[in-house]
C-alpha positions, 0 to 999 in steps of 0.5 A: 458577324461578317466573313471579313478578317479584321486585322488590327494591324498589332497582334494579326499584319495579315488574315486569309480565309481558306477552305479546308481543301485549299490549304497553303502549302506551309502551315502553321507550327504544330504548338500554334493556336490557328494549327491546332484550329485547323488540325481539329477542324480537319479531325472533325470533318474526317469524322 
């Protein structure tokens, strides 16, 4: 397993990593698969 995103240049042109304090401003739709990973990752470290 490796850090590095892996974009196959089909499904993903682009992939970052972000630590959760340093987010982009512009986020993901709410009905969108990484949205919701990064709602419930918010949701868990809250706890």
């Amino acid at each position: 397993m490796t850090d590095e995103s892996v974009v196959d240049g089909r499904e993903l042109v682009a992939a970052r990593w972000f630590p959760l304090d340093a987010l982009p401003a512009k986020l993901p739709p709410a009905y969108s698969i990484s949205r919701w990973l990064i709602d419930a990752t918010r949701a868990g470290v809250r706890r």
